[in-house]
MDTraj code that builds the backbone (N, CA, C; nanometers):
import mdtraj as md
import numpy as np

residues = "UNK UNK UNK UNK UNK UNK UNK UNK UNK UNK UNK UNK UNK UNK UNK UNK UNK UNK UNK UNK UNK UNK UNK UNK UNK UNK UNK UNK UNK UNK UNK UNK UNK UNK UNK UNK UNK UNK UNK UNK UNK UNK UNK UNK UNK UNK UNK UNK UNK UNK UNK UNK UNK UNK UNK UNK UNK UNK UNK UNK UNK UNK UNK UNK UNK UNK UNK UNK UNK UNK UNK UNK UNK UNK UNK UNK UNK UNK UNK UNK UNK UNK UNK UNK UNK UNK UNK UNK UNK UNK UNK UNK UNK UNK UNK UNK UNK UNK UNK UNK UNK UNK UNK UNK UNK UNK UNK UNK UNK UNK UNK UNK UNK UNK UNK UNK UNK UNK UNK UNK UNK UNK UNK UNK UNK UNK UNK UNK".split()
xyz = np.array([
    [-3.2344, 0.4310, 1.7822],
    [-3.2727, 0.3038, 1.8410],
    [-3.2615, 0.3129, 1.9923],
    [-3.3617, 0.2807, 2.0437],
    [-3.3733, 0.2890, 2.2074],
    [-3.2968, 0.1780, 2.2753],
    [-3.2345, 0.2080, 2.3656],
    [-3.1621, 0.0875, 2.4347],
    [-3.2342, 0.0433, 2.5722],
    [-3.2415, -0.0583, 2.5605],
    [-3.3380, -0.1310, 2.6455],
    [-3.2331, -0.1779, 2.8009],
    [-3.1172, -0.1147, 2.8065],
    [-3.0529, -0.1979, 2.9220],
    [-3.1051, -0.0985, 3.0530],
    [-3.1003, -0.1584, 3.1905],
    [-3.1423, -0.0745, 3.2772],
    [-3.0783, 0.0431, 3.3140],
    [-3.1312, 0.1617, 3.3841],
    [-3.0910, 0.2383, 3.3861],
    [-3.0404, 0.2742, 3.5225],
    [-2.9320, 0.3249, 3.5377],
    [-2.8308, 0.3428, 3.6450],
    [-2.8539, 0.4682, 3.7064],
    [-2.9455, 0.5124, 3.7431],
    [-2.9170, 0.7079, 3.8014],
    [-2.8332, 0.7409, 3.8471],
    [-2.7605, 0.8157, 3.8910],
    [-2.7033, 0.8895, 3.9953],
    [-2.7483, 1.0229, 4.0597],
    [-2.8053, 0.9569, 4.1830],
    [-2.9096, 1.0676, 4.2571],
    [-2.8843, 1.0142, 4.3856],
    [-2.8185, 1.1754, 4.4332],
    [-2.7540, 1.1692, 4.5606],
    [-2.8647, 1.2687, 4.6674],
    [-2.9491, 1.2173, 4.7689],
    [-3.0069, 1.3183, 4.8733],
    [-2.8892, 1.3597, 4.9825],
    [-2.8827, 1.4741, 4.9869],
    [-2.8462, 1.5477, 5.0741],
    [-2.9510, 1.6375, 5.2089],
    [-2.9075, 1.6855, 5.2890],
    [-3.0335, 1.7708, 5.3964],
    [-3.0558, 1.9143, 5.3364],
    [-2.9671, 1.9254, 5.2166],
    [-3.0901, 2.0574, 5.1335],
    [-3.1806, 2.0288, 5.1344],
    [-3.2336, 2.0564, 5.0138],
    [-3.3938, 2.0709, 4.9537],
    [-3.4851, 1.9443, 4.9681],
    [-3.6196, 1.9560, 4.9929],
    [-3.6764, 1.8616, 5.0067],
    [-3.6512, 1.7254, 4.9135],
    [-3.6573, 1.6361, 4.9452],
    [-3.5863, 1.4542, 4.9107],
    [-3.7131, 1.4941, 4.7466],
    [-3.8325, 1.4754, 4.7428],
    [-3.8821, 1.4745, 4.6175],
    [-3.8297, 1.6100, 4.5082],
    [-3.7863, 1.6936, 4.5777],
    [-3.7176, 1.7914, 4.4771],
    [-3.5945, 1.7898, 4.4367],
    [-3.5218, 1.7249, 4.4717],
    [-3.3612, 1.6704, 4.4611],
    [-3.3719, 1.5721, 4.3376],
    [-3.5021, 1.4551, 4.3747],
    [-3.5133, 1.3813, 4.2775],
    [-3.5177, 1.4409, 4.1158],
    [-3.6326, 1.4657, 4.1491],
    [-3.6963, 1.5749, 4.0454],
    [-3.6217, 1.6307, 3.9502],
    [-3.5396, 1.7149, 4.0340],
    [-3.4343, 1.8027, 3.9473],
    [-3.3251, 1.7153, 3.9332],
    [-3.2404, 1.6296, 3.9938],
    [-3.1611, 1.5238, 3.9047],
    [-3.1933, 1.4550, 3.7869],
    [-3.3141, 1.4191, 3.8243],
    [-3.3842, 1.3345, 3.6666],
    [-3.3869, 1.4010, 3.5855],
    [-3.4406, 1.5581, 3.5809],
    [-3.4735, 1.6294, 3.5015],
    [-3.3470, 1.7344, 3.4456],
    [-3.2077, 1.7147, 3.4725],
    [-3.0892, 1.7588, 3.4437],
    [-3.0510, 1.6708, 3.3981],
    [-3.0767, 1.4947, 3.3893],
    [-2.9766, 1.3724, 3.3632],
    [-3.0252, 1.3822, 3.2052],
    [-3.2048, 1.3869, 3.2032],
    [-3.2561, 1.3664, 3.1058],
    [-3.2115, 1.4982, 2.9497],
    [-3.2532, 1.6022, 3.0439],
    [-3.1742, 1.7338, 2.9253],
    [-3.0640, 1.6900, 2.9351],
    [-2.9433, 1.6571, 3.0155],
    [-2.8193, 1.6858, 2.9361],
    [-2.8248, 1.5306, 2.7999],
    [-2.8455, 1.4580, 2.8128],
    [-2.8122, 1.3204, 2.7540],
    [-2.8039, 1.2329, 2.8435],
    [-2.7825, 1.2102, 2.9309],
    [-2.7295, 1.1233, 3.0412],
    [-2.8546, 1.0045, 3.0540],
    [-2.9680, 1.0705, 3.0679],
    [-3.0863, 0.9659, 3.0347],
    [-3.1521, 0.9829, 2.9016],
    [-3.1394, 0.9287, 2.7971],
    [-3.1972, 0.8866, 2.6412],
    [-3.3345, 0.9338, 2.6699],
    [-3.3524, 0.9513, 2.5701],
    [-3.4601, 0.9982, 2.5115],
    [-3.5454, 0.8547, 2.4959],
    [-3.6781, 0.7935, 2.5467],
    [-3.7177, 0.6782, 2.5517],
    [-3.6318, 0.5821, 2.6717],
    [-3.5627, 0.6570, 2.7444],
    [-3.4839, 0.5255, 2.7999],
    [-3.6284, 0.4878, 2.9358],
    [-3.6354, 0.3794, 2.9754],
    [-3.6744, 0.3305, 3.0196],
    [-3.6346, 0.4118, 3.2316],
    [-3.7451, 0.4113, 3.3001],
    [-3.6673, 0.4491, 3.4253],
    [-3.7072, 0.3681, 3.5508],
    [-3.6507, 0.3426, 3.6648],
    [-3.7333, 0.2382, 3.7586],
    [-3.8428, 0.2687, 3.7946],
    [-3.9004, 0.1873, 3.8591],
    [-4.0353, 0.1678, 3.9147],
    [-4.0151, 0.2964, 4.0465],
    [-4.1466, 0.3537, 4.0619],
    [-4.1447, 0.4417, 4.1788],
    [-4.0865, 0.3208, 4.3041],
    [-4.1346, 0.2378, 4.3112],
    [-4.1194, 0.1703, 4.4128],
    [-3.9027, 0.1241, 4.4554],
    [-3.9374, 0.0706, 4.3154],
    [-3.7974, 0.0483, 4.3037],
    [-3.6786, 0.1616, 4.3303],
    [-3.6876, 0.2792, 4.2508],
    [-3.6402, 0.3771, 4.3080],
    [-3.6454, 0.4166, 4.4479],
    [-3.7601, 0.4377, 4.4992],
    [-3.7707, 0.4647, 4.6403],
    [-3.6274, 0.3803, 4.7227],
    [-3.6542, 0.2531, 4.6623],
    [-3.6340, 0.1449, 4.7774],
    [-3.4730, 0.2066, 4.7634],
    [-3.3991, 0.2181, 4.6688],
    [-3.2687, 0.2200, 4.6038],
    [-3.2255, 0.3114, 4.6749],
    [-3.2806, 0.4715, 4.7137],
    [-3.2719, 0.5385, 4.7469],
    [-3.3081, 0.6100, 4.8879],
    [-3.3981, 0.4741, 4.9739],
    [-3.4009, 0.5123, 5.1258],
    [-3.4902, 0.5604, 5.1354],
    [-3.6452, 0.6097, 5.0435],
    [-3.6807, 0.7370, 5.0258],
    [-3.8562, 0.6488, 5.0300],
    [-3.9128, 0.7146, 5.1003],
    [-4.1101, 0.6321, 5.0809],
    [-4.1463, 0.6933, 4.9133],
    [-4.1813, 0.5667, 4.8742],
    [-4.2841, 0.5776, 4.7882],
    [-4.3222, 0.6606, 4.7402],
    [-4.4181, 0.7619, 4.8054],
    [-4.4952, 0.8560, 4.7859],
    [-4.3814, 0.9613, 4.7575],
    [-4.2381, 0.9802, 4.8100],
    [-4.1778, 1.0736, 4.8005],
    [-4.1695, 1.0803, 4.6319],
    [-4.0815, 0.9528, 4.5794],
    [-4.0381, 0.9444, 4.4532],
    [-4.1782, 0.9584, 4.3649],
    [-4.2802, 0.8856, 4.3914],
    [-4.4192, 0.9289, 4.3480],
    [-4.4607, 1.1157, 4.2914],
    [-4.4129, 1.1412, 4.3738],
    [-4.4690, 1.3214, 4.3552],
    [-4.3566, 1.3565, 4.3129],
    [-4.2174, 1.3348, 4.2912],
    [-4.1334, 1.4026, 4.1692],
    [-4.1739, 1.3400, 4.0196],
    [-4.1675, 1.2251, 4.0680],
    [-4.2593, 1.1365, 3.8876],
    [-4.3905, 1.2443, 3.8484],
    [-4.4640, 1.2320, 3.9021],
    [-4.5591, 1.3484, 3.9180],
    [-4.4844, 1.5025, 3.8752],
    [-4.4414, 1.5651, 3.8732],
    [-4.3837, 1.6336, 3.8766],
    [-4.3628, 1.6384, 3.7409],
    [-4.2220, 1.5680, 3.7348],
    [-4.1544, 1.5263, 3.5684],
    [-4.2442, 1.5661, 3.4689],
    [-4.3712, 1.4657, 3.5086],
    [-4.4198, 1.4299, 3.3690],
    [-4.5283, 1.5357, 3.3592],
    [-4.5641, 1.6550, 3.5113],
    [-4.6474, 1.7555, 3.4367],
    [-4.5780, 1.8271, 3.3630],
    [-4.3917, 1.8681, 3.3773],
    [-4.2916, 1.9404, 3.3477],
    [-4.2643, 1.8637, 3.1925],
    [-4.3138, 1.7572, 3.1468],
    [-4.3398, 1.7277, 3.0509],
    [-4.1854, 1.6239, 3.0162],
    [-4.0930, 1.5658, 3.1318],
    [-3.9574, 1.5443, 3.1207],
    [-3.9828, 1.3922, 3.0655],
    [-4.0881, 1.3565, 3.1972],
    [-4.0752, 1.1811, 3.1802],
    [-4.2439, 1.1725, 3.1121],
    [-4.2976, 1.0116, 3.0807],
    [-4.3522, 1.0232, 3.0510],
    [-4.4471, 0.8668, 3.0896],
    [-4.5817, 0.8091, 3.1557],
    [-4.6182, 0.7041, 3.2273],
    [-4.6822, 0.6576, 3.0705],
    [-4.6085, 0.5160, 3.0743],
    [-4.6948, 0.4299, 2.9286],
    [-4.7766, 0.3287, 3.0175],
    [-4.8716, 0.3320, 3.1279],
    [-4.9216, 0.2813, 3.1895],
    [-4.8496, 0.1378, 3.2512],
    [-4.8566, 0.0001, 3.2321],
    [-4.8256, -0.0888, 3.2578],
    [-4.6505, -0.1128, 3.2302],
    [-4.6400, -0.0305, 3.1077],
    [-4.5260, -0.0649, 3.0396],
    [-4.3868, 0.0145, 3.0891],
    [-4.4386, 0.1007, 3.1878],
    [-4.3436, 0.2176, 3.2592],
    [-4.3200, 0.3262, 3.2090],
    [-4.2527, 0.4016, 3.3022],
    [-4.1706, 0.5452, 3.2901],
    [-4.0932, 0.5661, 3.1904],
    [-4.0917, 0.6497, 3.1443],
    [-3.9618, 0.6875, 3.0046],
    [-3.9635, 0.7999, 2.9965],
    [-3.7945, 0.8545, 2.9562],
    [-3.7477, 1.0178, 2.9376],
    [-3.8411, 1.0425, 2.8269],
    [-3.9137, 1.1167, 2.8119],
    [-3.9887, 1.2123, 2.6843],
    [-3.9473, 1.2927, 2.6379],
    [-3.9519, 1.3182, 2.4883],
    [-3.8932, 1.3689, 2.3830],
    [-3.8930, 1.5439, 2.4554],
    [-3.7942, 1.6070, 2.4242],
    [-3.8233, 1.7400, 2.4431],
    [-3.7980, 1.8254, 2.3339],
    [-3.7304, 1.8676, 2.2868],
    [-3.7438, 1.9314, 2.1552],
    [-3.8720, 2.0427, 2.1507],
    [-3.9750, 2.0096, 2.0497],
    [-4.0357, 2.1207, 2.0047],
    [-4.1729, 2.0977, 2.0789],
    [-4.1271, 1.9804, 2.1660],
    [-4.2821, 1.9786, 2.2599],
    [-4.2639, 2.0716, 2.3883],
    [-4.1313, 2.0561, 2.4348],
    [-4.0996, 2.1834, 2.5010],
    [-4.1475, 2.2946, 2.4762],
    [-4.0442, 2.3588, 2.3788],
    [-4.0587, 2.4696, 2.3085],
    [-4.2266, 2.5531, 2.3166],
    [-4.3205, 2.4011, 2.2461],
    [-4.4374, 2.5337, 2.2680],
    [-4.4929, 2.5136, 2.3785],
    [-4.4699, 2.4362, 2.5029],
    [-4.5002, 2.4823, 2.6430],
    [-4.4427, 2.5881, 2.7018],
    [-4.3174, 2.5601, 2.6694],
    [-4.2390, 2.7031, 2.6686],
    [-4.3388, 2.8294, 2.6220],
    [-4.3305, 2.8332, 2.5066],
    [-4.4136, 2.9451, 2.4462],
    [-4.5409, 3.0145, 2.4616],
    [-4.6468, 2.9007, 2.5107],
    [-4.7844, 2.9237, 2.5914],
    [-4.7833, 2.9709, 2.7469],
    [-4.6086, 2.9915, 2.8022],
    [-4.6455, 2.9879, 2.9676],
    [-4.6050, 3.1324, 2.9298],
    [-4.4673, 3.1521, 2.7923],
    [-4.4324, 3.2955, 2.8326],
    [-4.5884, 3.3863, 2.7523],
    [-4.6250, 3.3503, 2.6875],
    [-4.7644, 3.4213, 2.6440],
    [-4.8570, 3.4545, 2.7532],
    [-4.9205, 3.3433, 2.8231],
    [-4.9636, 3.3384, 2.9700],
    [-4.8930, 3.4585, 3.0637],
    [-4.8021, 3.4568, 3.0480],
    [-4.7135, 3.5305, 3.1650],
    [-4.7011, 3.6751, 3.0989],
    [-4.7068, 3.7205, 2.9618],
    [-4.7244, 3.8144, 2.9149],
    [-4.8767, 3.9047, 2.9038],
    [-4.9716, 3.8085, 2.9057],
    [-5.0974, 3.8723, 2.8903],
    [-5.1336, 3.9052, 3.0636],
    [-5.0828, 3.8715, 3.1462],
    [-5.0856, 3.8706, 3.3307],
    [-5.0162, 3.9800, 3.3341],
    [-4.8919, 3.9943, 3.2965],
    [-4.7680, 4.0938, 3.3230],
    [-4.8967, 4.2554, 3.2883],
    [-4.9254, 4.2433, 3.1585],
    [-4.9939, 4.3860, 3.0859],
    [-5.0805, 4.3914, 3.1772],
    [-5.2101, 4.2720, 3.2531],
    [-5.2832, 4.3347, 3.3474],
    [-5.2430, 4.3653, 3.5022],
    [-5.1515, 4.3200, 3.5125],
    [-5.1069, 4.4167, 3.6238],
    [-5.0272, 4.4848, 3.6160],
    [-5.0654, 4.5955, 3.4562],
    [-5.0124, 4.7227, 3.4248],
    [-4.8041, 4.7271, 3.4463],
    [-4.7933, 4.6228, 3.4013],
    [-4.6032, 4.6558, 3.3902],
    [-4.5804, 4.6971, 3.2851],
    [-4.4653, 4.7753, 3.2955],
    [-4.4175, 4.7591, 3.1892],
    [-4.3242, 4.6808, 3.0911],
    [-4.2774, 4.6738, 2.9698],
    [-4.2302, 4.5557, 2.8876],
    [-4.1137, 4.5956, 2.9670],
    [-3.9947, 4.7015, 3.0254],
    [-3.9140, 4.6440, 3.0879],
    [-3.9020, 4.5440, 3.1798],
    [-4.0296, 4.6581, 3.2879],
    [-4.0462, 4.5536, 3.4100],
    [-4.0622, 4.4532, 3.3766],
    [-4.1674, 4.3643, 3.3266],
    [-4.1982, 4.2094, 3.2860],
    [-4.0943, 4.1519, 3.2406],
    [-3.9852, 4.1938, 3.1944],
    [-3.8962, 4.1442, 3.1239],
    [-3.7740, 4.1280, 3.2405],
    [-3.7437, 4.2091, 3.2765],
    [-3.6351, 4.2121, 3.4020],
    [-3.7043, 4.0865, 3.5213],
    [-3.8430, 4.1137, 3.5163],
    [-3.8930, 3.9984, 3.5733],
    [-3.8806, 3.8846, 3.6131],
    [-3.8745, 3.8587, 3.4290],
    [-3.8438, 3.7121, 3.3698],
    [-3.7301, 3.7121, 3.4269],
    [-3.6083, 3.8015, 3.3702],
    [-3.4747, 3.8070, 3.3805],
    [-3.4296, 3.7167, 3.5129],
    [-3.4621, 3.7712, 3.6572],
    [-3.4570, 3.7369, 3.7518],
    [-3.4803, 3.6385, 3.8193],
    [-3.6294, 3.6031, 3.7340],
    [-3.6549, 3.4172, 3.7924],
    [-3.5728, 3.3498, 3.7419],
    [-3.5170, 3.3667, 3.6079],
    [-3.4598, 3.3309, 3.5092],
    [-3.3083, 3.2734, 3.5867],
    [-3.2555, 3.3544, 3.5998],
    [-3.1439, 3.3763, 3.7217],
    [-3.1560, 3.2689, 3.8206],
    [-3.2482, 3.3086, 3.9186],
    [-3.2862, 3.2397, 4.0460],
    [-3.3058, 3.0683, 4.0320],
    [-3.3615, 3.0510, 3.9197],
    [-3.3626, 2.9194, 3.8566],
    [-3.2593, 2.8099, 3.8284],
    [-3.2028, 2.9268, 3.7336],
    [-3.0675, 2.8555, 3.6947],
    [-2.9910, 2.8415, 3.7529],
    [-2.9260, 2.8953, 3.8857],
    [-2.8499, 2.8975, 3.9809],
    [-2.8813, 2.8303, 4.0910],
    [-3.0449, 2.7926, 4.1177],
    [-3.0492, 2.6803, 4.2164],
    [-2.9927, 2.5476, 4.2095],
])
top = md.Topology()
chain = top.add_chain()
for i, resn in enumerate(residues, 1):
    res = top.add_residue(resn, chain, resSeq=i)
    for name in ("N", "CA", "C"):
        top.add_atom(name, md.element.get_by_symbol(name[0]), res)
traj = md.Trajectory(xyz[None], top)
């Protein structure tokens, strides 16, 4: 059962990384761990912005973002919401490493190399 009460973020900008990528990746860590429900409801770009000091357009292009990353999801009029991840992940997951496997063979790597590859973004990712 979805809970309809508003939702509270906690999203702190700092002078790291650009203000729409901070967003971005908070939402998108609140939402995988549990912290934002699955269906929960999220503010208005606008509203967020305002909450957060931040133009419009900034919070705009992490929403953007989210929902090509498949995190959040626009029900037009009715708003933003965390989107299911599970096995809709999974086979985006599965079509990028296929993608990234049929690229890897034409520019002649080998299954180590491509793989240590991965390994490394893999790394670089998780540790940002």
């Amino acid at each position: 059962m979805r809970d309809n009460r508003p939702v509270t973020l906690k999203i702190h900008i700092d002078e790291g990384a650009a203000p729409y990528e901070q967003v971005r990746a908070q939402i998108a860590e609140q939402a995988r761990s549990g912290a934002l429900p699955v269906g929960y409801r999220l503010p208005t770009v606008r509203g967020l912005a305002e909450s957060l000091g931040l133009a419009a357009n900034t919070v705009a292009k992490a929403y953007r973002a989210l929902e090509t990353d498949g995190v959040i999801e626009t029900r037009g009029r009715n708003g933003t919401f965390v989107a299911a991840s599970g096995p809709a992940a999974q086979r985006e997951a599965a079509a990028a490493a296929g993608a990234y496997a049929e690229r890897a063979l034409r520019l002649g790597l080998t299954e180590e190399e491509a793989s240590a590859a991965v390994r490394e973004a893999l790394r670089a990712a998780y540790q940002a």
